[in-house]
N, CA, C and O of each residue as an XYZ file, in Angstrom:
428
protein
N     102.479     75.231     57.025
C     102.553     76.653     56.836
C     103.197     77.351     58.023
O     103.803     78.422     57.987
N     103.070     76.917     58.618
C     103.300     77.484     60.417
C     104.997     77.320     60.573
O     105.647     78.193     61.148
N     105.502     76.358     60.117
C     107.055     75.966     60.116
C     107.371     77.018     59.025
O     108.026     77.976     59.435
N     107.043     77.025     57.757
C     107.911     77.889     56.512
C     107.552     79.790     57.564
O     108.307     80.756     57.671
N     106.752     79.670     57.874
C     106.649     81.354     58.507
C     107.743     81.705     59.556
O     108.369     82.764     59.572
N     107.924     80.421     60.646
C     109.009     80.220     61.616
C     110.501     80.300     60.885
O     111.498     80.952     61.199
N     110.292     79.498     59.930
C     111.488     79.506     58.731
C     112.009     81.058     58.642
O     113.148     81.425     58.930
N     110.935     81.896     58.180
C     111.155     82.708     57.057
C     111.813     84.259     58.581
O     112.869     84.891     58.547
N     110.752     84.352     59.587
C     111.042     84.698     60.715
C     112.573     84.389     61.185
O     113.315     85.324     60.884
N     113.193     83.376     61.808
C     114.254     82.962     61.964
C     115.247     83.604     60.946
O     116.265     84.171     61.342
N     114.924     83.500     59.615
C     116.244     84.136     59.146
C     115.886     85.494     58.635
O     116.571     85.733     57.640
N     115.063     86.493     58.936
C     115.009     87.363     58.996
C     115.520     88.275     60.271
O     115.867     89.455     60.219
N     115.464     87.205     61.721
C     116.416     87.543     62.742
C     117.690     87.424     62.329
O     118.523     88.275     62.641
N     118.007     86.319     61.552
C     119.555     86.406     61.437
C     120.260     87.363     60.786
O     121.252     87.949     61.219
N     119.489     87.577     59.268
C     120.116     88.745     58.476
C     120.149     90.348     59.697
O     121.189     91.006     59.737
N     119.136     90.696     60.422
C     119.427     91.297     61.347
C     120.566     91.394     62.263
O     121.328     92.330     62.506
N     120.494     90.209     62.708
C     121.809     90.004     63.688
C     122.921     90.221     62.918
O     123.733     91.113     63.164
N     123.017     89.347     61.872
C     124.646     89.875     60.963
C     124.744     91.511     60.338
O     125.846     91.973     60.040
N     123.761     92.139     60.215
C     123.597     93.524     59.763
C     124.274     94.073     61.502
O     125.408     94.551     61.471
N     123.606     93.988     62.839
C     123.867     94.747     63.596
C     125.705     94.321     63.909
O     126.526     95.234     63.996
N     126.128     92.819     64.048
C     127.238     92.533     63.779
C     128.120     93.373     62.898
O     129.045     94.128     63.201
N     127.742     93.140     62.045
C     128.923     93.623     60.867
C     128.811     95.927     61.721
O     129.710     96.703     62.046
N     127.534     96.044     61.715
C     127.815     97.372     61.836
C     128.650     97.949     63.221
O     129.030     99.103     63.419
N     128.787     96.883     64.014
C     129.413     97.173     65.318
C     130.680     96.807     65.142
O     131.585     97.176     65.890
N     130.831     96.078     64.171
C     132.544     95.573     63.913
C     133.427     96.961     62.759
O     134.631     97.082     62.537
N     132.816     97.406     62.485
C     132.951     98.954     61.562
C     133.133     99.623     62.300
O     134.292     99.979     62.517
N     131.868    100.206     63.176
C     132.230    101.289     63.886
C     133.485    100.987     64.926
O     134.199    101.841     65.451
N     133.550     99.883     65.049
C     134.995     99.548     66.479
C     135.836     99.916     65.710
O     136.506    100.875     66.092
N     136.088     99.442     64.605
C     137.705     99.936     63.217
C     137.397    100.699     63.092
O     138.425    101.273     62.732
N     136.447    101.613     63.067
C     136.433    102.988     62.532
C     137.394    104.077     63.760
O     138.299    104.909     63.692
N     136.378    103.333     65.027
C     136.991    104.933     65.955
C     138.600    103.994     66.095
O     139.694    104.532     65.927
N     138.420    102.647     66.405
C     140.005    102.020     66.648
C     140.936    103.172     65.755
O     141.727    104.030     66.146
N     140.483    102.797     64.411
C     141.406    104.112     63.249
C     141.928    105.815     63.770
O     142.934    106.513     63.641
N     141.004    105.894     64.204
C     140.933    107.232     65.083
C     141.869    107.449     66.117
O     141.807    106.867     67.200
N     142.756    108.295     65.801
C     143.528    109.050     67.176
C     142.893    109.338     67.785
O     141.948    110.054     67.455
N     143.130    108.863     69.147
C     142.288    108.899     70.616
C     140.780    108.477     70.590
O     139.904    108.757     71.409
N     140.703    107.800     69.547
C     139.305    106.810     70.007
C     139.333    105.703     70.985
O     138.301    105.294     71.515
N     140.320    105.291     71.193
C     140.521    104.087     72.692
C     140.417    105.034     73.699
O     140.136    104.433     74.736
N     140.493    106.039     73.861
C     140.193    106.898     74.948
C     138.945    106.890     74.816
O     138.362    106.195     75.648
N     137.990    107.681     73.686
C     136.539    107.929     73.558
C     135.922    106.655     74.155
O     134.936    106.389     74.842
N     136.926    105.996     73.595
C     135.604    104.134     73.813
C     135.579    104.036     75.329
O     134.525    103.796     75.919
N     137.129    104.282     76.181
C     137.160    104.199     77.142
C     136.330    104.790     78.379
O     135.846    104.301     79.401
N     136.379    105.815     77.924
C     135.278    107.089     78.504
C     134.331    107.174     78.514
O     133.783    107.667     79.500
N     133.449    106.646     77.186
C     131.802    106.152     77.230
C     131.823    104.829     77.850
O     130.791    104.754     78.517
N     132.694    103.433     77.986
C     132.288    102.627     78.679
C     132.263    102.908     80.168
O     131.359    102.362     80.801
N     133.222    103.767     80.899
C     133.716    104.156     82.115
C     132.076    105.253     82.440
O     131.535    105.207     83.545
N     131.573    106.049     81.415
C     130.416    106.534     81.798
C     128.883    105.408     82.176
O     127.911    105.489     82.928
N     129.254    104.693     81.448
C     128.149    103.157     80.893
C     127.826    102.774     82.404
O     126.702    102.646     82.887
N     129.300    102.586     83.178
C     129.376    101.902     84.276
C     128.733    102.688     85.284
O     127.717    102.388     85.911
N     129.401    103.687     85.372
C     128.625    105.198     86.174
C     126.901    104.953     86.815
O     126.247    104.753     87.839
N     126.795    105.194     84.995
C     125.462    105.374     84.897
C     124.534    104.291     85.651
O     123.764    104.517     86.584
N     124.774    103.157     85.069
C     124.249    102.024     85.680
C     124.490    101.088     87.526
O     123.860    100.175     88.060
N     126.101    102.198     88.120
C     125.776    101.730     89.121
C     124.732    102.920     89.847
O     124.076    102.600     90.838
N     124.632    104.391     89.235
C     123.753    105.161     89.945
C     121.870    104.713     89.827
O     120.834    104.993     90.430
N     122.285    103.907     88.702
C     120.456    103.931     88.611
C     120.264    102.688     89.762
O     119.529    102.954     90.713
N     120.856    101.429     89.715
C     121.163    100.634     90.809
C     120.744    101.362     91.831
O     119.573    101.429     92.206
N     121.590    101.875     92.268
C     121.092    102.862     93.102
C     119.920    103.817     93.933
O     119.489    103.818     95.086
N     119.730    104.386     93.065
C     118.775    104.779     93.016
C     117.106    104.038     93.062
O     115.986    104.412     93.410
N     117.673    102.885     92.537
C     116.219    101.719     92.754
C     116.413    101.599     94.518
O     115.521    101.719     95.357
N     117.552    101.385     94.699
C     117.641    100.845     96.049
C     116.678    101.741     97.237
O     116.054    101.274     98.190
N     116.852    103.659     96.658
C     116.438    104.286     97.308
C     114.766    104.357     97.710
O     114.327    104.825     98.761
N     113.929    103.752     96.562
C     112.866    104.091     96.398
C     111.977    103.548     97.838
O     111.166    104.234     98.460
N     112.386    102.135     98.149
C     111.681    101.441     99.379
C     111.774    102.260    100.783
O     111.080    102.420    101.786
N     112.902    102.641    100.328
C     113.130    103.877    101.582
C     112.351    105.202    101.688
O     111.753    105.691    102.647
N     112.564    105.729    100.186
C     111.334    106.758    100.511
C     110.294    106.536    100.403
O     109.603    107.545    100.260
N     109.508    105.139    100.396
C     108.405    104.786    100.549
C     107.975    104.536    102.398
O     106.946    104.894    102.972
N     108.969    103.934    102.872
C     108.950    103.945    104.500
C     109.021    105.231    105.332
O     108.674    105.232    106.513
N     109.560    106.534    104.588
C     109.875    107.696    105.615
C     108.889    108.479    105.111
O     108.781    109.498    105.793
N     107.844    108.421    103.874
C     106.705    109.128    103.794
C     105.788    108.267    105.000
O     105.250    108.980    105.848
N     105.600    106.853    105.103
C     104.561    106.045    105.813
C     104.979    106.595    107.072
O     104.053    106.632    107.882
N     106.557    107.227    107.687
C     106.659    107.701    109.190
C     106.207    108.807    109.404
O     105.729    109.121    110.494
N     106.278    109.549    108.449
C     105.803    111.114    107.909
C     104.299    110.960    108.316
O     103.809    111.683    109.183
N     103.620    110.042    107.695
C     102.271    110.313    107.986
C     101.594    109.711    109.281
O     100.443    109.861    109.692
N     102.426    109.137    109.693
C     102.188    108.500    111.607
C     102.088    109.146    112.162
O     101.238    109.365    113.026
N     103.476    109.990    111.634
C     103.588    111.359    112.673
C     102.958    112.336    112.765
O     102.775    112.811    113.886
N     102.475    112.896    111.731
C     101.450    114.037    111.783
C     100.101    113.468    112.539
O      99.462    113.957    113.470
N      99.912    112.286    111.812
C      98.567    111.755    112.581
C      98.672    111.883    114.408
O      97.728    112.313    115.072
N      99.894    111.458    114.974
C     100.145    111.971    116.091
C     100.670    112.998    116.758
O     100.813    112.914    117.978
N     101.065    114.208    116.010
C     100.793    115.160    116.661
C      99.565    116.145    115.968
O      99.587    117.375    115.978
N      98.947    115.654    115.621
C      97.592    116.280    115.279
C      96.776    116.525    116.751
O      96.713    115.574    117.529
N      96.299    117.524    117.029
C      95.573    117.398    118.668
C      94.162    116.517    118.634
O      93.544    116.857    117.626
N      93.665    115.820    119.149
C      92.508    114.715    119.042
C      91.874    116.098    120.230
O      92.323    116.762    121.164
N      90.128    115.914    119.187
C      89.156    116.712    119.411
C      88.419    116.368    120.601
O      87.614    115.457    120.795
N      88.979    117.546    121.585
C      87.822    117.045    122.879
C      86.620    116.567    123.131
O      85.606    117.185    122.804
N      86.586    115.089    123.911
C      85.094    114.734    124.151
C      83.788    116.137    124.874
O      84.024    116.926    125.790
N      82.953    116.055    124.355
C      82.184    117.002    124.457
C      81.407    116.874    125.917
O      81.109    115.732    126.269
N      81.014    118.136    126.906
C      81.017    117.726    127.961
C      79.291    117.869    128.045
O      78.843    118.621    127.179
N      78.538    117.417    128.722
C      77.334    117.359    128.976
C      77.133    118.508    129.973
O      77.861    118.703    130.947
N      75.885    119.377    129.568
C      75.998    120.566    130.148
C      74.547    120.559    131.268
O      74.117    121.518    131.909
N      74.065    119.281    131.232
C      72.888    119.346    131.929
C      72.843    119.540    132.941
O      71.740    119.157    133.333
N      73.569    120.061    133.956
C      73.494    120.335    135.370
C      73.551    121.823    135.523
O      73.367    122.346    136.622
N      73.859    122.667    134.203
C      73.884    123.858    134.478
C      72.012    123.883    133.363
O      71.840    125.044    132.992
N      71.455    123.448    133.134
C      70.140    123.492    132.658
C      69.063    123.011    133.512
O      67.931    123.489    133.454
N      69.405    122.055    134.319
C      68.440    122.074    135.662
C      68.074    123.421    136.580
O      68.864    124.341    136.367
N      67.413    123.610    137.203
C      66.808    124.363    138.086
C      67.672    123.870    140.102
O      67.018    123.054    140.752
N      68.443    124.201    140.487
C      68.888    123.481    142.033
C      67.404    122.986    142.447
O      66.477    123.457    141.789
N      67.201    122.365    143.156
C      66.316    121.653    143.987
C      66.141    122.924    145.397
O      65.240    122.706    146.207
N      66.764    123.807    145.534
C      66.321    124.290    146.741
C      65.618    125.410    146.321
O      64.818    125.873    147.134
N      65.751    126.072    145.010
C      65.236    126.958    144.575
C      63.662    126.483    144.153
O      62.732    127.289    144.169
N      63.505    125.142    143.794
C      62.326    124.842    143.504
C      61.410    124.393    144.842
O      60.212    124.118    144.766
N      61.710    124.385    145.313
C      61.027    123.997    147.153
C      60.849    124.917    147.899
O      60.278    124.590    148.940
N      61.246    126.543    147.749
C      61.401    127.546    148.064
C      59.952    128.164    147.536
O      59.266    128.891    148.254
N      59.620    127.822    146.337
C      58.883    128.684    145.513
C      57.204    127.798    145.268
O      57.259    126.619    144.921
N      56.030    128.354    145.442
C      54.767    127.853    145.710
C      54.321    127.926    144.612
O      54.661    128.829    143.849
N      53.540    127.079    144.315
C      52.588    127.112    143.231
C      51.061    128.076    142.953
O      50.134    127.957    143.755
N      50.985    128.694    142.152
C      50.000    129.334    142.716
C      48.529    128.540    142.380
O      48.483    127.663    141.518
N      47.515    128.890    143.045
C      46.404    127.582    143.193
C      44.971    128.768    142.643
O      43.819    128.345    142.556
């Protein structure tokens, strides 16, 4: 059963393939027929090329703007100002020592 389905598959690709065949061999005689369709053809393949070396392209760009956002964010991280260590204020919360030796306890 598994072979006649492969069978039946297989030439259901083919009648496809000869359908898209035959319809691409029409439309070529058709515009061929056509005054200034070797130009048209010429002009959409000449765009075809365009197109596809800009997207090329454009892939090429992406790794790059993936590296100058990662410098982008180095950089801010370094000029960001880093938050002063906090200073210990206990020497202005003590009492001097001469002021306390000065002064008597009362009894």
């Amino acid at each position: 059963m598994a072979q006649q389905k492969q069978k039946q598959q297989q030439q259901e690709k083919d009648v496809l393939q000869r359908l898209a065949d035959s319809g691409e061999e029409a439309l070529q005689k058709f515009i061929g027929d056509l005054p200034g369709g070797s130009k048209v053809v010429g002009a959409a393949n000449s765009l075809f090329a365009r197109v596809d070396e800009l997207t090329k392209r454009m892939r090429s760009l992406d790794p790059l703007e993936r590296r100058v956002s990662e410098l982008e964010r180095r950089l801010d991280a370094l000029d960001k100002p880093k938050p002063a260590a906090k200073r210990s204020t206990t020497a202005s919360k003590r009492k001097p020592a001469a002021s306390r030796a000065g002064k008597s306890t009362p009894s």
